[in-house]
Structures are given as C-alpha cells and as structure tokens.
N, C-alpha and C positions, 0 to 999 in steps of 0.2 A: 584602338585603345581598349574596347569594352573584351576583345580578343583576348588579351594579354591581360586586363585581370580577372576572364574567368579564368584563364591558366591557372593565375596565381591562387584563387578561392579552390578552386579544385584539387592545386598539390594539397591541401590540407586536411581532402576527403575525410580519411579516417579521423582525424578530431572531430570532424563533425557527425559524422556517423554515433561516436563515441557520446559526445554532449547530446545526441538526442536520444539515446538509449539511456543513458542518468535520465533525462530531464519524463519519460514514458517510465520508468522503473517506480517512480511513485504517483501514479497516475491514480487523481483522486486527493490531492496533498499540494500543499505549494509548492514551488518548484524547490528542487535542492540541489540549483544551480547557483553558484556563488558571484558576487558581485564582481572579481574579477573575470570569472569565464563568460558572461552574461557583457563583458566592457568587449571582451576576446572577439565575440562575435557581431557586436555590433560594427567593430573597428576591422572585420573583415566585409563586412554586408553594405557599409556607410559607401564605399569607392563602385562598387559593382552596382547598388542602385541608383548611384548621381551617373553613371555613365551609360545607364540607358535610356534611350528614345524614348519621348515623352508621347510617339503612338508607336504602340507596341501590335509590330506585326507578325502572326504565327498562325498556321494551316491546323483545321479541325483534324483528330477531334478534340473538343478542350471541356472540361466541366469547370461550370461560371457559378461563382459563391455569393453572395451575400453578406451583409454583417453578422460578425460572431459578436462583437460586445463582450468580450472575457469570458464568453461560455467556451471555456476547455474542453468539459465531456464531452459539450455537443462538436465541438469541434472533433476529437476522436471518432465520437459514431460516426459522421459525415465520412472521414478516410475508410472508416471500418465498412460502411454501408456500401459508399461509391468505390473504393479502390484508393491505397495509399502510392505517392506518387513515387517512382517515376513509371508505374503501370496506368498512370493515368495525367494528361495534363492537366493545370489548375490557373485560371483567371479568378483571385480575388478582387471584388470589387472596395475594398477600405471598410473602414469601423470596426477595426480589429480590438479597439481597448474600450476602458470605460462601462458605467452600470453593470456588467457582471464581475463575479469574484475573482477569476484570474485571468487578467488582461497581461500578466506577465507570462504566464505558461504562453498564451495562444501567439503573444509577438516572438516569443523564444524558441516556438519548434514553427513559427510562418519562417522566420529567417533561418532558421539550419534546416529548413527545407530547400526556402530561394538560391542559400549555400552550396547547397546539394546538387541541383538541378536549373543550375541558373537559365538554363535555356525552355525547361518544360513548366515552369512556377513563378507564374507571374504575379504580383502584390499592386496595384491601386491605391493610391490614398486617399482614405474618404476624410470627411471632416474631422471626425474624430482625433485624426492623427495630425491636428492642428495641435499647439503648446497651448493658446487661448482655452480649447474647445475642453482637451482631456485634464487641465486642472482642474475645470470647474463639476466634472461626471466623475473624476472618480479615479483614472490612472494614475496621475498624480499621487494623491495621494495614497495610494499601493505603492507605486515603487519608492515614495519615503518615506514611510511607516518598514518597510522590509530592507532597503537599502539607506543607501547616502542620497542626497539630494542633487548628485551631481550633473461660431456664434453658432450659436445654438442653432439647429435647423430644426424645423417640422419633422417629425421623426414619427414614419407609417409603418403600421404592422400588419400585414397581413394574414387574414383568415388559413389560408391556404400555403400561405409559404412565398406567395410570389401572385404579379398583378400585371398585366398588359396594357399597354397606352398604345396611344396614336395610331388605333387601328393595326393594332397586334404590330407594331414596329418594333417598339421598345416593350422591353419587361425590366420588372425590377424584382428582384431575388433577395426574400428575405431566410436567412439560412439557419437565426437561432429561435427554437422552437420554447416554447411554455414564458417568453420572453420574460425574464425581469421575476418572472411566478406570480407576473397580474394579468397576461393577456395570455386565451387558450387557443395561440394559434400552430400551424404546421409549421412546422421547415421545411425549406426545397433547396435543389438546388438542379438547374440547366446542363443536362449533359449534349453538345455540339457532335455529331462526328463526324467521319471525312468527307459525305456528301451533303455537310452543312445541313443531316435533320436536326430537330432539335427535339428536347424528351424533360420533362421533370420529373422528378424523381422528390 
C-alpha cells in the first residue's frame, strides 16, 4: 500500500519541485502559496503519512531536528548549514507550528519535502501538531487570519541547542535558536552517520 502511494506522490514530482520553488522565491515574506495549492498538497501528503509505520525504520546516516515553532529562516539556515535534502536524510522530531511567525511556510516546504523524498524525510508529531494544542499557541489563528477556516506541555530550551538524559541515552534537540527573542540559546541539530557516530552541529 505505502508502495503504490509513494508511486502515486512521486508521478507528481515536478509540481512539487515547482510549489517549493514559489514557496523559497519569497523567502522572508509570507508564503505566496494560495489556499488551493496549500489544500493540493496536503490532499497529496494526508494518504502517504496515514500509511506509514508508526516506528519508522531507516539506516544512518540521518540528521535529527528539533522543534522549529514557525521559525522559517531558521528553518532555511538549518538546510543551508547542514545540507538540503535529498543530499542529506532528515528525522524531524514535531512542533513544527505555533509561537513563531510562519508556522505556515515551515509545515508547507516539511511536506513538499516529505513529498519529494518520502523515503529519506521523515516528520514526527509532536504536541504541537495536536488541534487542542495549536489553536491555543497560535497556528490557528495564522491560518484564519490568512486563509478560510477550513495540552500544554512544559516546554524546555536549551542553552546549547540540545540536552542529554539518562546517562547520555536520550538527547533531546532543540533546533530554533534566539527562541521566541526572549531566550539566548543555540540551535542544534544531531547529525547520525552510517557507523551510528553521532556529532552536533
């Protein structure tokens, strides 16, 4: 099944190549992607995400993100810095919208990336991307102030970009920098490669 609709997402490469070249052509600007072609791609992304394994298995190397939070630019620099993909693979871990200004750009070129690359770009949903969570931060109302209309968690930032538990087990990658313009911390973001070292960057 998930076979046969990457086929299907794939014959349509070059539309999507296309809508992210509009949607990077005004980079710095809200998107000037229109409400139907913004419907276009959700209604191609919505079948290809519901049909994948809910543990996603793929061999290093892969670079592991963090929440953006609608930082667009920092989202840019991150591809500019680390490599845009499919020269690089990419596990995002969720909290793609909300508190920053364009939670629409960063969900509109994540998905005509996943578009693109459904097997090297993989997307997470973090809280954020609950209906509860993102009316109350802020996505919401972005996309009905711009469009048609059609629980909180402890929220950590860290100094450096990223933070190590359980005896260097887990890390958690925080990937948008100058957060929100009240915390002065880094960004990072995990690059994996194929002998499973790991590097922050």
């Amino acid at each position: 099944m998930l076979k046969k609709i990457i086929r299907s997402v794939q014959e349509k490469q070059a539309r999507w190549k296309e809508l992210q070249e509009k949607l990077l052509r005004n980079r710095g600007s809200t998107t000037p992607l229109t409400e139907q072609e913004l419907m276009e791609i959700l209604n191609a992304a919505i079948p290809l995400l519901l049909a994948e394994q809910s543990l996603i298995e793929f061999n290093a190397p892969v670079v592991i993100c963090g929440d953006i939070h609608g930082q667009f630019e920092d989202l840019l620099r991150l591809y500019d810095s680390v490599g845009w993909p499919p020269e690089k693979r990419y596990l995002f871990l969720g909290d793609y919208v909300d508190r920053g200004p364009q939670s629409v750009e960063v969900m509109s070129l994540q998905i005509l990336l996943k578009l693109q690359y459904p097997n090297d770009y993989f997307l997470l949903r973090g809280n954020h991307e609950h209906a509860v969570i993102n009316q109350s931060y802020g996505f919401y109302n972005e996309c009905t102030s711009r469009y048609s209309v059609n629980l909180w968690k402890r929220f950590q930032v860290f100094d450096q970009g990223y933070q190590f538990f359980a005896e260097r087990r887990c890390v958690t990658v925080f990937s948008a920098p100058n957060y929100c313009n009240i915390f002065n911390n880094a960004a990072a973001a995990l690059i994996i490669d194929k002998n499973l070292n790991c590097k922050i960057v």
